[in-house]
N, C-alpha and C positions, 0 to 999 in steps of 0.2 A: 263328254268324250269317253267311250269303253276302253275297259283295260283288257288288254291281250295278254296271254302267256306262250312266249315262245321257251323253245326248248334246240338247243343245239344236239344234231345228228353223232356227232365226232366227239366231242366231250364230258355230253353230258349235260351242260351248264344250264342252271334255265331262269325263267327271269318273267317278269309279270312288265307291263310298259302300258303306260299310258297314248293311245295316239286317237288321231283325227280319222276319222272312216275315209280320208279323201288320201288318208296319207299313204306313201309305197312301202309296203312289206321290207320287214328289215331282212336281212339275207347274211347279213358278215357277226360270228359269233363276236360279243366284246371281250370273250375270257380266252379264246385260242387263236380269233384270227380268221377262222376257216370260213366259208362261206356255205355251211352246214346250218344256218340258225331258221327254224322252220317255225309256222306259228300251228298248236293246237288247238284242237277243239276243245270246247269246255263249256260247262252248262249254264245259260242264261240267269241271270244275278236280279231278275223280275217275279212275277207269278201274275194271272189275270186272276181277277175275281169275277 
């Protein structure tokens, strides 16, 4: 399962989460409440040879 790192819009707060590719984007920050929690972009954790 990849680890996502979302980051809240409104707080600040941010936070790395383990989920399922099939699973729905989380949306509600767990540190303020606000439904500000957005997922980034960030650089693949592989290399090809």
């Amino acid at each position: 399962m990849p680890i996502y790192a979302y980051k809240c819009e409104s707080c600040g707060h941010a936070k790395d989460v383990l989920q399922k590719i099939s699973d729905a984007p989380l949306t509600v920050c767990p540190q303020c409440g606000e439904p500000a929690f957005k997922k980034q972009v960030t650089a693949a954790g592989f290399q090809l040879k």
